[in-house]
C-alpha positions as CSV (number, residue, x, y, z in Angstrom):
1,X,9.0,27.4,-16.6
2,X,7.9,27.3,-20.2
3,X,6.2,23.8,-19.9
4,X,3.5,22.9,-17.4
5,X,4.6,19.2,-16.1
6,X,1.4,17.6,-16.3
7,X,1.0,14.0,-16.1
8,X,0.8,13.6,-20.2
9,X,4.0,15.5,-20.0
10,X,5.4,13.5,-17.7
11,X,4.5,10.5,-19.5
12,X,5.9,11.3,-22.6
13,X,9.7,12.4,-20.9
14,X,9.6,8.9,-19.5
15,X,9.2,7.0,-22.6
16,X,11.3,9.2,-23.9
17,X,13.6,8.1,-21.7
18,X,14.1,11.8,-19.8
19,X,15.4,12.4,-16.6
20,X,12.6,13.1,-13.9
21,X,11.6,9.9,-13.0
22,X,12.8,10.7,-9.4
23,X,10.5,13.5,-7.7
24,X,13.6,15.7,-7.4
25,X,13.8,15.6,-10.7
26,X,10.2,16.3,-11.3
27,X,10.2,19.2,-8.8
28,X,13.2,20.9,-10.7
29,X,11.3,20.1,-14.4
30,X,8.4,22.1,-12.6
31,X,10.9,25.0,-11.5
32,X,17.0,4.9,-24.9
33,X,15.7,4.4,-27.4
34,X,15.0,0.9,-29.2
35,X,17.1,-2.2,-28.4
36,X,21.0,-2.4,-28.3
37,X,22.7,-4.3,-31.3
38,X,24.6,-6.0,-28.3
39,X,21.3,-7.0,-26.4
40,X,21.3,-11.0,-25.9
41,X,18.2,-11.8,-23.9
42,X,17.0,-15.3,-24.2
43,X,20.7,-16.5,-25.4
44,X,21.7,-20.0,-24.7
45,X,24.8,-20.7,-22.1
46,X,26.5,-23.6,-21.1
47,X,25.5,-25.4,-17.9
48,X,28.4,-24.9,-15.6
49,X,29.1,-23.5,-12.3
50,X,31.3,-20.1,-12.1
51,X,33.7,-19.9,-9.6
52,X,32.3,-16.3,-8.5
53,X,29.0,-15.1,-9.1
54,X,28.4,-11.1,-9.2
55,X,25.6,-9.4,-7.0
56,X,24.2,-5.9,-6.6
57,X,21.8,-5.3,-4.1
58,X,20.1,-2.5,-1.8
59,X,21.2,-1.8,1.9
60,X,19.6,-4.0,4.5
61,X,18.1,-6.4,1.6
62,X,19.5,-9.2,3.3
63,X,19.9,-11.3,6.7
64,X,22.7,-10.1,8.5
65,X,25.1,-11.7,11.6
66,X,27.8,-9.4,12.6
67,X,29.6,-9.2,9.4
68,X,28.2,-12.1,7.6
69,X,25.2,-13.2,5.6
70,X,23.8,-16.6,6.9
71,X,22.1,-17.2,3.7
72,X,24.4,-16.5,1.4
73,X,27.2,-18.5,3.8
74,X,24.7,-21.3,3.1
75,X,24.2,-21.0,-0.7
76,X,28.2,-20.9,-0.9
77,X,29.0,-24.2,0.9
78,X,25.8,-26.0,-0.5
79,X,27.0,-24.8,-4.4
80,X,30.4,-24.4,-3.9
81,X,30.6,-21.1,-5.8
82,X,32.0,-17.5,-4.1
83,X,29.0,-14.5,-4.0
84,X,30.6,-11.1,-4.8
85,X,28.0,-9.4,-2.7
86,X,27.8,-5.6,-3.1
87,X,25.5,-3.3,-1.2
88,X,25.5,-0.8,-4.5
89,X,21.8,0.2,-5.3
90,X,20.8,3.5,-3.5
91,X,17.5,4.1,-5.6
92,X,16.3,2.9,-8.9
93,X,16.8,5.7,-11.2
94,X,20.6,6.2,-10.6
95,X,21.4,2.4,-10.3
96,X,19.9,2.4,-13.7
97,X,22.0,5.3,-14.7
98,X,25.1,3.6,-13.7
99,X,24.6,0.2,-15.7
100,X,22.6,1.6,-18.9
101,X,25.7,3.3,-20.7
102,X,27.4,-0.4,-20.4
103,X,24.1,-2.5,-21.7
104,X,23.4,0.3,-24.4
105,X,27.2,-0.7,-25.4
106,X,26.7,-4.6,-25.5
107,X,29.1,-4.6,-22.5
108,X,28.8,-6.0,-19.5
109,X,28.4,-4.0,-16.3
110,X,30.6,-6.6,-14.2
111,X,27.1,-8.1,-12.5
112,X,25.3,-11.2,-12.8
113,X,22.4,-10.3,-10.6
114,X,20.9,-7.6,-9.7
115,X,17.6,-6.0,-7.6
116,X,15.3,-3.8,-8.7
117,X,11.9,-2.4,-7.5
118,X,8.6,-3.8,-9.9
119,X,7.0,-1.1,-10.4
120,X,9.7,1.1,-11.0
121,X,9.9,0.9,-14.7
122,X,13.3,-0.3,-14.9
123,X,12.4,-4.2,-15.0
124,X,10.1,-3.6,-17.5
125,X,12.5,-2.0,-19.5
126,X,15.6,-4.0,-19.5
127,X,13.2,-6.7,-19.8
128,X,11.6,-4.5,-23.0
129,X,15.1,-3.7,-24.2
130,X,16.6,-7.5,-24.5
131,X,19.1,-6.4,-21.8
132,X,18.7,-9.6,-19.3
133,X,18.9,-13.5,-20.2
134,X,15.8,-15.6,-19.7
135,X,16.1,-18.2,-16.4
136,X,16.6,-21.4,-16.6
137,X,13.7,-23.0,-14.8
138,X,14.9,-26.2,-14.6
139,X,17.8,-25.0,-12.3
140,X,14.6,-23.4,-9.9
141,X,12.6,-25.7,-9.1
142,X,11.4,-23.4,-5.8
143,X,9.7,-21.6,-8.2
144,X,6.5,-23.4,-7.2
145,X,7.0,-21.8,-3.8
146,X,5.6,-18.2,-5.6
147,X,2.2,-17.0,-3.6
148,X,-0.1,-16.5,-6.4
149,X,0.3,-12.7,-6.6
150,X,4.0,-12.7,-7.5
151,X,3.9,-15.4,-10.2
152,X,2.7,-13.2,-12.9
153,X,3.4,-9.4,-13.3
154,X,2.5,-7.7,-16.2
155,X,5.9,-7.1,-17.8
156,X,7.3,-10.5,-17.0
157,X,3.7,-12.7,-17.4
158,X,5.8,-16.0,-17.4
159,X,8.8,-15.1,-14.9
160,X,11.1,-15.9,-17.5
161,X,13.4,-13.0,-16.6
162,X,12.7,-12.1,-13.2
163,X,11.7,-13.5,-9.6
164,X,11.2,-11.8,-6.6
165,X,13.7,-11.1,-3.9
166,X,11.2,-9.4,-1.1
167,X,8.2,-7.7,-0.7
168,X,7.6,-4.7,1.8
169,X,5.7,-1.7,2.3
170,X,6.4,2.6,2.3
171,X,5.7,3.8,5.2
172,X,6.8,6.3,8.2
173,X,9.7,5.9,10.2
174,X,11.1,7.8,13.1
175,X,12.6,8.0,16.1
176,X,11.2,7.9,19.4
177,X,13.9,8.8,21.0
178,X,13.5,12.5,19.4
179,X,10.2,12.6,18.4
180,X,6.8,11.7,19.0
181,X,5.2,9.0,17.2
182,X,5.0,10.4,13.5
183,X,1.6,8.3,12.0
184,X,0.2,10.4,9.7
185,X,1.4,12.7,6.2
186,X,0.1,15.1,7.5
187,X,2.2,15.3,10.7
188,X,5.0,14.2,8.1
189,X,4.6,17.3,5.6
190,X,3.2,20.0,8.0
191,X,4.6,19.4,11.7
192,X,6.7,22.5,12.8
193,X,8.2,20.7,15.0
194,X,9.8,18.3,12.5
195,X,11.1,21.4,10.3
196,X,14.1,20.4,8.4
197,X,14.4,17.0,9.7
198,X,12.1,14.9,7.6
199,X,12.9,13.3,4.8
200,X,11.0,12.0,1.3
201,X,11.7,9.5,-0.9
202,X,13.6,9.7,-4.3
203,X,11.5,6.4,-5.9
204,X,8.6,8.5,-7.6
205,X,5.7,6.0,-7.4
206,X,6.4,5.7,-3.3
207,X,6.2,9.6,-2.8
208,X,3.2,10.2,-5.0
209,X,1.4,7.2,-3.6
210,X,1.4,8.4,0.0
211,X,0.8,12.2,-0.9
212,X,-1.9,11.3,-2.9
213,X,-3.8,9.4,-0.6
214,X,-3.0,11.9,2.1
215,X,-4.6,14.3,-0.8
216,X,-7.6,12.2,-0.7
217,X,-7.1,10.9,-3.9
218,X,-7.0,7.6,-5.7
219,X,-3.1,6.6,-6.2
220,X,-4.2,3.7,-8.9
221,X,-6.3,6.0,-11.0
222,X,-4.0,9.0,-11.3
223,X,-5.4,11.9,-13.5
224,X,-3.8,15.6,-14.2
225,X,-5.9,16.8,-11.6
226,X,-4.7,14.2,-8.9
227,X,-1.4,14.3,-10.1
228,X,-0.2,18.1,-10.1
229,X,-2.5,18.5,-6.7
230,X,0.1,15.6,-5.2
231,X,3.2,17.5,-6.6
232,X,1.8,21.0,-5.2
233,X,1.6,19.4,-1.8
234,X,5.0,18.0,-1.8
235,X,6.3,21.7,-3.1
236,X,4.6,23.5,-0.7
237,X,6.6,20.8,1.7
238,X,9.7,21.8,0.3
239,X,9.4,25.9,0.2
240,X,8.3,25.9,3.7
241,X,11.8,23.9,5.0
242,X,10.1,21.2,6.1
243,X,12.0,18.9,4.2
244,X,15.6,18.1,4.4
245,X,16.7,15.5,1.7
246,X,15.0,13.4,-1.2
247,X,16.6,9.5,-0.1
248,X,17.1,6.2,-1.7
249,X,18.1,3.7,0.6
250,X,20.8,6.5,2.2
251,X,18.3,7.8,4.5
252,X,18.8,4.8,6.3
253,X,22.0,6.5,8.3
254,X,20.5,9.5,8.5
255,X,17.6,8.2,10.7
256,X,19.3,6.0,12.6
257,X,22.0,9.1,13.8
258,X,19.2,11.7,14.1
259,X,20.1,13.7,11.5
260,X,16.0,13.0,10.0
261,X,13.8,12.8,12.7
262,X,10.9,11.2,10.4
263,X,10.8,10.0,7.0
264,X,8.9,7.9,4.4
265,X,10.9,4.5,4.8
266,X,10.7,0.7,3.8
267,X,9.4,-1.7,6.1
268,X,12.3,-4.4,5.5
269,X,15.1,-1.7,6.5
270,X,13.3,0.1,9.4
271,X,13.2,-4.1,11.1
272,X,17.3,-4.4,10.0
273,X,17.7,-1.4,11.7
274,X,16.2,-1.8,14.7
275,X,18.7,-4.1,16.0
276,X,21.1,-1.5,16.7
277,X,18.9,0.9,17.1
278,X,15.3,-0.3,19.0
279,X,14.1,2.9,18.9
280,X,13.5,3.4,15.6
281,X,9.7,3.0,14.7
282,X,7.7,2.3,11.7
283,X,3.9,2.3,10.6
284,X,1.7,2.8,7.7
285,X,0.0,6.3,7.9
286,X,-3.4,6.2,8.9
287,X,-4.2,7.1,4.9
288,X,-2.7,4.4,3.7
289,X,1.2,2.9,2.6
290,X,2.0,1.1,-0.4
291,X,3.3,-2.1,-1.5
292,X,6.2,-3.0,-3.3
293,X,8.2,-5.8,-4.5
294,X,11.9,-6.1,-5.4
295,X,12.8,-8.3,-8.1
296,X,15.5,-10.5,-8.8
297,X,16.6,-9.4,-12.7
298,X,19.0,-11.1,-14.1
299,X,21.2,-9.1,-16.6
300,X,23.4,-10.5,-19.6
301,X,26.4,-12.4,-17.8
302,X,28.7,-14.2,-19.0
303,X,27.9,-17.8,-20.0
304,X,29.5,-19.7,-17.3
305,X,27.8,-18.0,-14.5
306,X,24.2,-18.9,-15.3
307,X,23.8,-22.2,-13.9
308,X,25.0,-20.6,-10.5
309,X,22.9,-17.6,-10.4
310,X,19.9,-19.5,-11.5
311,X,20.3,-21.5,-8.4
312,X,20.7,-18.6,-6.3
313,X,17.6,-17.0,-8.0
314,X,15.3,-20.2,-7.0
315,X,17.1,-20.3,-3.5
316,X,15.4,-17.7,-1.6
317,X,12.0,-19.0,-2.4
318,X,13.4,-22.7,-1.3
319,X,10.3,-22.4,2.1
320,X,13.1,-24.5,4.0
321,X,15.3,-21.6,3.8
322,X,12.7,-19.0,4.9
323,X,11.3,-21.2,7.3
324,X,14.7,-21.3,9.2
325,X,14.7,-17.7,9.2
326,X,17.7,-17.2,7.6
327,X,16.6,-16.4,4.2
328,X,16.8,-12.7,2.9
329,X,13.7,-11.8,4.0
330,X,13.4,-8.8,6.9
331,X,10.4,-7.9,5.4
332,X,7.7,-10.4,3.3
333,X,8.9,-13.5,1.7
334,X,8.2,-14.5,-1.8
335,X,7.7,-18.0,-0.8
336,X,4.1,-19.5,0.1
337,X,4.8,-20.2,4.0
């Protein structure tokens, strides 16, 4: 390689907007500019229900009843207004990569709402880069429901563009069924026994997180040091076969059919999954997980939709709705229970 990928390095690709904000793209490194002319955040839009309202989530980010939604059932007879619901976000980076050429146009990307992890980047950004409409907050008035620690994130202080959808936590998952209990990275990274059936996650600050506090090191205070140790561990994982795949949410299938014996996972899907399959497991290794929370973002649609994705915004923190259990919420509410 003709560049050492140090942190700086890495730093500087991903303002530049490069590629490798996913570890596989790191590991093969190792081996945007300003604001669109057709940006039109904070634009002012009639006040009138849309007959269809546009949604892209992740897998297993919502209740589920046989083949239905309860909460979204719920939403559509209390507002009258038809959810296009699509199951279309695999991972951050490439969901980004899908809807950026359109927003860098002006054009829209065919959604109204859409999920995406906080500490990602990508809110940040499309907050950053005038790509998504402030909220109306006086069609949310469940806002007030926000625990304290979700009311003000650094790239959105005020919530005017964002509000969370659910808040879980990267783990381990496996399969009891196949293996024994996997609690620990280095079980995860090193167990022979697991060889070729393990599987790491795509969404860069998850992986580096757990490897570095498997590494012994500090995942909030990240030097060069700390950080090309982490990525040397989760090489050497690689060379030696141990693992099979880098996921987004698509490891999902691949645990629940044995295909990965053990992976890093997210709490919320591991409890969706288990009610097919009760043998799947999940835990926090014994050097620690991470928290996450995904975030409702609301990106540039067409003026007569806001009014109805405004109220679905505020209604999954409506504590009525997540008190009767059938709000989207498998893993940690937003709402202040």
């Amino acid at each position: 390689m003709s560049e050492r990928i140090t942190r700086q390095v890495f730093l500087r690709r991903a303002a530049a907007g490069g590629s490798i904000l996913t570890v596989p793209g790191l590991l093969a490194a190792c081996g945007g500019g300003g604001s669109s002319p057709g940006a039109t955040g904070g634009d002012t839009v009639a006040h009138k229900l849309a007959k269809t309202l546009h949604f892209s989530n992740w897998t297993l980010y919502i209740d589920k009843k046989g083949n239905t939604h309860p909460s979204l059932d719920q939403f559509q007879k209390k507002y009258g207004v038809h959810v296009d619901y699509r199951e279309d976000i695999n991972d951050n980076a490439s969901f980004f990569s899908k809807i950026e050429p359109d927003l860098a146009r002006g054009q829209s990307t065919g959604r109204d709402l859409i999920v995406m992890t906080d500490n990602s980047r990508y809110p940040s950004l499309l907050v950053k880069k005038g790509w998504v409409e402030k909220l109306d907050k006086s069609a949310i008035p469940n806002i007030k429901n926000l625990v304290p620690q979700q009311r003000h994130p650094s790239w959105d202080p005020n919530r005017d563009y964002s509000l969370p959808w659910q808040s879980g936590f990267t783990g381990i998952g496996w399969n009891e069924k196949l293996t024994s209990p996997v609690t620990t990275m280095g079980d995860l990274l090193g167990n022979k026994k697991l060889r070729g059936k393990v599987g790491l996650l795509t969404e860069f600050s998850d992986t580096l997180a757990l490897v570095m506090a498997y590494n012994g090191d500090d995942p909030s205070h990240i030097t060069d040091k700390t950080f090309n140790k982490a990525i040397s561990t989760i090489q050497r994982a690689v060379h030696s076969g141990q693992i099979r795949q880098f996921y987004g949410n698509d490891y999902a299938p691949a645990l629940a059919n044995g295909d990965l014996l053990a992976t890093m996972a997210w709490s919320g899907d591991i409890v969706q999954l288990q009610a097919d399959n009760p043998h799947l497991k999940w835990q926090q290794p014994d050097t620690g997980g991470k928290t996450e929370s995904e975030q409702h973002t609301d990106h540039c649609p067409p003026p007569l939709t806001r009014k109805a994705r405004d109220s679905l915004t505020g209604y999954d923190v409506d504590v009525s709705v997540v008190r009767a259990g059938s709000a989207p919420l498998p893993a940690t509410g937003p709402a202040a229970l």
